[in-house]
C-alpha positions as CSV (number, residue, x, y, z in Angstrom):
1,X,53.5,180.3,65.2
2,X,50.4,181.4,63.3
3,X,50.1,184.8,64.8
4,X,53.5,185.6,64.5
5,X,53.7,184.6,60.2
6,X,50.4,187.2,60.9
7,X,51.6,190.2,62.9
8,X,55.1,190.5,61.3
9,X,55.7,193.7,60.0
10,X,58.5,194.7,57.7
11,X,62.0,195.6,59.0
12,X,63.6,197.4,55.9
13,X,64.9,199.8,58.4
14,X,66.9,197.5,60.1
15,X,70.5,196.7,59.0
16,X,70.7,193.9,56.5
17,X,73.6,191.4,58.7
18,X,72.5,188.1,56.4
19,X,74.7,185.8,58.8
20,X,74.5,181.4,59.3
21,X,76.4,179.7,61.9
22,X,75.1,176.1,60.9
23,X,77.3,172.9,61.6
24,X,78.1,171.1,58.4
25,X,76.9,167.5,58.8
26,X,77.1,164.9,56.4
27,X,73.5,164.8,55.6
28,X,71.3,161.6,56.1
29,X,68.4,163.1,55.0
30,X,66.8,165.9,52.7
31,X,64.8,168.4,54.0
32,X,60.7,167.8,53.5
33,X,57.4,168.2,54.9
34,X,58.2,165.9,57.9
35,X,60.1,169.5,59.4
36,X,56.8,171.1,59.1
37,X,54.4,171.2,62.0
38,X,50.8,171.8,61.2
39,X,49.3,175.4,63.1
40,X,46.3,174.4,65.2
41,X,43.5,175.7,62.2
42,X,41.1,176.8,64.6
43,X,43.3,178.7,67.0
44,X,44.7,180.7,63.7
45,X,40.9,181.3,62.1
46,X,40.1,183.0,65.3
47,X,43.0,184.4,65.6
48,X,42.7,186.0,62.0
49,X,38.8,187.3,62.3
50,X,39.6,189.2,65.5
51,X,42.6,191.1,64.1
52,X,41.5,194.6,64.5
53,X,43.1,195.7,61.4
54,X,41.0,192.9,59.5
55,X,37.9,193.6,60.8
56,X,38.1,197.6,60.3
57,X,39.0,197.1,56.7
58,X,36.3,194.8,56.2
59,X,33.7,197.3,57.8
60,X,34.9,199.7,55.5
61,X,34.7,198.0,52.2
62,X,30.7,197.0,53.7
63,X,30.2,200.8,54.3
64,X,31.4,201.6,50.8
65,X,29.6,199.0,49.2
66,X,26.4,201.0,51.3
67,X,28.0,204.2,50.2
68,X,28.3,203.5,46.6
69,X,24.0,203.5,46.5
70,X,23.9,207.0,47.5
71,X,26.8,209.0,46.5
72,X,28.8,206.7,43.8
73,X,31.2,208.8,42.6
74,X,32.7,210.2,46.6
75,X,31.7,209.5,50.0
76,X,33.8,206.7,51.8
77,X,34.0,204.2,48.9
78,X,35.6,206.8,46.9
79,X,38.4,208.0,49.5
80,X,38.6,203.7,50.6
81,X,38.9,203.1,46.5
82,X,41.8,205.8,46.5
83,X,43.1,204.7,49.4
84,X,43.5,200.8,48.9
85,X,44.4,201.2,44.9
86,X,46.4,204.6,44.6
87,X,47.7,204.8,48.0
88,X,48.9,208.3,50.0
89,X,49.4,211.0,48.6
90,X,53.2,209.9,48.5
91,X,52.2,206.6,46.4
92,X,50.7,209.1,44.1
93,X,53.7,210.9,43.4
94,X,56.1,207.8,43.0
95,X,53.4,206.7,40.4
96,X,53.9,209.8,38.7
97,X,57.9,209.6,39.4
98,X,57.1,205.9,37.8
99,X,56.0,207.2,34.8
100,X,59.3,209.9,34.3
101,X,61.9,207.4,35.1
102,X,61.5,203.7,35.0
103,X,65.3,203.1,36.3
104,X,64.9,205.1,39.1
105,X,61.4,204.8,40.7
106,X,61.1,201.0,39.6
107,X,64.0,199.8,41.2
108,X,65.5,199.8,45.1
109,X,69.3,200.3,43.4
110,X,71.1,199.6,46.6
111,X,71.1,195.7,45.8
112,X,71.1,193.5,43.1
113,X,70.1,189.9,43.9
114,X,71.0,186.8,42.4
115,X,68.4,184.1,41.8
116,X,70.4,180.5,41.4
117,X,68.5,177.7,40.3
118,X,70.1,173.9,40.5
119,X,68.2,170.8,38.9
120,X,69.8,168.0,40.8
121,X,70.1,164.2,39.2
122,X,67.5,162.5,42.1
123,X,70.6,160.1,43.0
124,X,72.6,162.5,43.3
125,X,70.5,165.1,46.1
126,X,72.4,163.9,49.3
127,X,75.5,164.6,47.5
128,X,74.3,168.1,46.7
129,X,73.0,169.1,49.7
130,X,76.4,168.2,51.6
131,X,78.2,170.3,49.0
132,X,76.5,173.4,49.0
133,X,76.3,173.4,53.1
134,X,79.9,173.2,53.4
135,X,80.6,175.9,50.2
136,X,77.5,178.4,51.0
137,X,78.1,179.0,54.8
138,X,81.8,180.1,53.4
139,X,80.9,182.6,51.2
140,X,78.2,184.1,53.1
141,X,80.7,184.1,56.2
142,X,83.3,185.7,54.1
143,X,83.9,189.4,54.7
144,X,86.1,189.9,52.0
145,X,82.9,188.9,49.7
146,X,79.9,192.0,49.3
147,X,77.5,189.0,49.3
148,X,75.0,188.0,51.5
149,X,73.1,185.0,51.2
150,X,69.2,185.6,51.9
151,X,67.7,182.0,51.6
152,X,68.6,178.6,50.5
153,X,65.1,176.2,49.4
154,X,64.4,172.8,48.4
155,X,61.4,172.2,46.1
156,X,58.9,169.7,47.2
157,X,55.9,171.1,45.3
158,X,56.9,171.8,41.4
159,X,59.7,171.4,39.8
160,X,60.9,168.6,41.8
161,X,64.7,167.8,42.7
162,X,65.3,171.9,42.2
163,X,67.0,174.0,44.8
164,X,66.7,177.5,44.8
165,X,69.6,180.2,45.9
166,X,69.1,183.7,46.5
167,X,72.3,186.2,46.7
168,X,72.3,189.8,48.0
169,X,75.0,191.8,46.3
170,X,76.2,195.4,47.4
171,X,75.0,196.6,43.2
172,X,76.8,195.4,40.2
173,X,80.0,196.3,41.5
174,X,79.9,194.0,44.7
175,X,78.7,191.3,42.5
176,X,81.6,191.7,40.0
177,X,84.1,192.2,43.6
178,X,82.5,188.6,44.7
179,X,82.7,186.3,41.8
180,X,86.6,187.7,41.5
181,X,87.3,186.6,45.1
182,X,85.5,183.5,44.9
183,X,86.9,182.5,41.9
184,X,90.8,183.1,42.7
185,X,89.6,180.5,46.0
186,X,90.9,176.9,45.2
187,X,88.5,175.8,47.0
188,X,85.7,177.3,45.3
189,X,87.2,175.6,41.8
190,X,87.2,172.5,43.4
191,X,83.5,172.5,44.6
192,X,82.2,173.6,40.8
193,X,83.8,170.5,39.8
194,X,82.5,168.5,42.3
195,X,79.2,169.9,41.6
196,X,78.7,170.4,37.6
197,X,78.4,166.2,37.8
198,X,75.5,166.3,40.5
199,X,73.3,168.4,38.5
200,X,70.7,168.1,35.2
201,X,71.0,171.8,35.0
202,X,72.2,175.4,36.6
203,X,70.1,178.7,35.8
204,X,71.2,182.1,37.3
205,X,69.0,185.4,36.6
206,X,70.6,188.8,37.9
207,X,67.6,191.3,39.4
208,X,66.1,194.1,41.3
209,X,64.1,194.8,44.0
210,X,60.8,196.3,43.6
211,X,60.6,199.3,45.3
212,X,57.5,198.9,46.5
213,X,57.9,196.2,48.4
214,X,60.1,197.8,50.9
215,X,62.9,195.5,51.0
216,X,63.8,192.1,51.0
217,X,63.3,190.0,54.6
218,X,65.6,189.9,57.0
219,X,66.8,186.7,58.1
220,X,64.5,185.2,60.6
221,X,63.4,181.8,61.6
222,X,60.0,181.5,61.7
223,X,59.7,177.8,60.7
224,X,56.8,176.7,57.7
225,X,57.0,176.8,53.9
226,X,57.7,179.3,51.5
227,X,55.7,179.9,48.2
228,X,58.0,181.0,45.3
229,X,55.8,182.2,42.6
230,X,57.0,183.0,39.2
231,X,55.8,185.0,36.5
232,X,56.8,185.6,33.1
233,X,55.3,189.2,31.8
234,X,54.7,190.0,28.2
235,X,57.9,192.0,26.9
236,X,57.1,195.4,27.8
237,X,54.6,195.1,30.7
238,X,56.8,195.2,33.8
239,X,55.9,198.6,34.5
240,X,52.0,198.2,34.1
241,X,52.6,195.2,36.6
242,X,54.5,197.2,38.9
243,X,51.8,199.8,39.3
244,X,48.8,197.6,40.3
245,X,51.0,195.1,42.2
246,X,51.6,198.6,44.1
247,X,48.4,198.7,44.9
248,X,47.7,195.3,45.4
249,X,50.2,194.6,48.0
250,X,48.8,196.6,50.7
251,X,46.0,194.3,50.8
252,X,48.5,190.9,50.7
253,X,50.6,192.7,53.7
254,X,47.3,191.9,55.9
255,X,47.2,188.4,55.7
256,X,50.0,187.1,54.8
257,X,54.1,188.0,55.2
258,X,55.7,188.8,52.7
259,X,59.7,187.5,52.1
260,X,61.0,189.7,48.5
261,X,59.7,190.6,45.2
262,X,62.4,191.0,42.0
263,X,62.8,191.4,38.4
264,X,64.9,190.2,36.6
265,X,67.3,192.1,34.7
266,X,69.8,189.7,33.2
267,X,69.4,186.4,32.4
268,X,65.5,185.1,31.5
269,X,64.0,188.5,30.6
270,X,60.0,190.2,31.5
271,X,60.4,187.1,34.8
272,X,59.3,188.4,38.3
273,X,59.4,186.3,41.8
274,X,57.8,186.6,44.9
275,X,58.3,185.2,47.6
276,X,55.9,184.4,50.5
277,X,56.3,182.4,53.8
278,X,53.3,179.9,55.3
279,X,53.1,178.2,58.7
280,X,52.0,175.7,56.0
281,X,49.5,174.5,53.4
282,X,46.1,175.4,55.2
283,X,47.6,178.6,56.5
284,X,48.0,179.7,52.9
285,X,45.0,178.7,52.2
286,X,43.1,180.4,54.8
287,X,45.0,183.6,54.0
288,X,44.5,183.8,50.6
289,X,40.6,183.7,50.6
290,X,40.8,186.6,53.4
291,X,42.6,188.4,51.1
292,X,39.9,188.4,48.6
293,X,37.9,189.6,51.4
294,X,39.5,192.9,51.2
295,X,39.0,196.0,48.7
296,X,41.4,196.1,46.0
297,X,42.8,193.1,45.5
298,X,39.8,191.6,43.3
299,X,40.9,194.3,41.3
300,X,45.1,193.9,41.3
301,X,44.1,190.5,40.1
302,X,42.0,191.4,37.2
303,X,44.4,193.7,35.9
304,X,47.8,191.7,36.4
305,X,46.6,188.7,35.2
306,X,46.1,189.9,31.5
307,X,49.8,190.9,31.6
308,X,51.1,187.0,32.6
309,X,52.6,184.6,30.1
310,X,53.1,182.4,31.8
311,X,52.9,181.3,35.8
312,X,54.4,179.1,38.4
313,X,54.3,178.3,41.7
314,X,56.5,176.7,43.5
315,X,56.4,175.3,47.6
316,X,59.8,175.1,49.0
317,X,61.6,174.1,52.2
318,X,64.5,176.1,53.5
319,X,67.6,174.2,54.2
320,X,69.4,174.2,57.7
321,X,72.2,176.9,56.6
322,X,69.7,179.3,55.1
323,X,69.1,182.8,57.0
324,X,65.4,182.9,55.8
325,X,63.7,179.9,57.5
């Protein structure tokens, strides 16, 4: 379980076929931490400190450290500095691309994902949860909709009683094509009125990939928790964050897997969200203090975190229909 979260690799090569084939129950129970079993600790801390690629980048940041005393401004340090916060000579290019055009470099324009958020009245959550598992599983399943459904999540750390949606549409005009279809379906009237009653509140942002994140997760079922981390920017920062969290990720991809990264476009403005997955609460512990183990991300933080508003995170569980589990 734990080495697998570890070794994962992304798959944006692969085709995106976001499918579910879960059997609508009536539900008895909401999801929660009882579906989570703990990764033996020890096993995954050795685990972690023999990985190869671990060990080599922390020899290297050691050797620059050294390196730095005798020739600070090249030597190792400076080509491990260039490597871990500007990247290939590729990165380099898209940075400068990502200076010429925002729209174009900023953004993976093949997709535009929807990020539904519902605030469910606590009496009300078994209710919910049968609704949505009968009505999502539809529209995902239908191939007349240019929709896929990534991930469905309960919140059981943060905003509590919140569930969290996220759509995959084929650009703007897949999700115009969808919310036609849907909306001439009988059945989808009936389920909005069955469901406006069940909740306290319904919030929908409309965003983009990062395109440095190299694609949203395929569905998978790895089991654990998922980390959904929000963060309002201050207007007119998004590009700034875009360019160290560029940087920054390469050191994240090491030691933790990550799920998507957006911003949002429509709807709460200067809001990103990423998304991370845990075998569970220690395991995202342990790998975010290996993280700060490697060169760069010390860095990404200081510079992002003057750009925040404000910040949230969130620990979610995925329901039983959702792709991403």
């Amino acid at each position: 379980m734990a080495s697998s979260l570890f070794t994962c690799g992304r798959q944006s090569c692969r085709a995106r076929l976001f499918t579910t084939s879960a059997i609508v129950r009536k539900s008895t129970r909401l999801p929660s931490f009882a579906e989570i079993r703990a990764i033996k600790l020890k096993q995954y801390a050795e685990e972690i400190e023999k990985d190869s690629t671990l060990q080599e980048l922390k020899k290297e940041a050691t050797d620059a450290r050294k390196n730095d005393l005798i020739t600070p401004s090249g030597g190792l340090a400076n080509r491990l500095i260039k490597s871990f916060l500007y990247g290939s000579p590729k990165t380099k290019l898209e940075v400068e691309q990502l200076e010429q055009s925002y729209s174009t470099t900023l953004m993976r324009g093949k997709y535009v994902h929807e990020v539904v958020t519902h605030k469910v009245i606590p009496d009300k959550a078994l209710e919910y949860l049968d609704l949505v598992s009968e009505m999502y599983p539809m529209i995902a399943g239908d191939k007349n909709n240019e929709v896929h459904l990534v991930g469905s999540w309960r919140t059981l750390i943060g905003d509590m009683d919140t569930y969290v949606h996220i759509w995959e549409y084929k650009g703007y005009p897949g999700f115009h094509h969808t919310q036609n279809v849907v909306h001439a379906n009988p059945k989808y009237i009936r389920y909005l009125e069955r469901l406006r009653p069940l909740l306290r509140s319904r919030e929908s942002d409309l965003a983009q990939e990062f395109s440095f994140w190299g694609g949203t997760a395929q569905p998978h079922h790895f089991g654990g928790i998922f980390e959904l981390r929000t963060y309002d920017l201050q207007a007119g920062k998004l590009m700034e964050w875009e360019q160290h969290w560029r940087k920054g990720i390469e050191c994240r991809r090491q030691v933790m897997e990550p799920v998507g990264a957006w911003f949002s476009q429509l709807g709460r403005l200067n809001r990103v969200y990423h998304l991370w997955q845990f075998a569970d609460l220690e395991h995202r512990k342990i790998s975010r203090e290996k993280c700060w183990e490697l060169p760069g991300w010390a860095e990404t933080v200081h510079e992002t975190i003057k750009l925040i508003n404000t910040m949230e995170s969130n620990i979610l569980v995925p329901l039983k229909f959702s792709p991403l589990r």
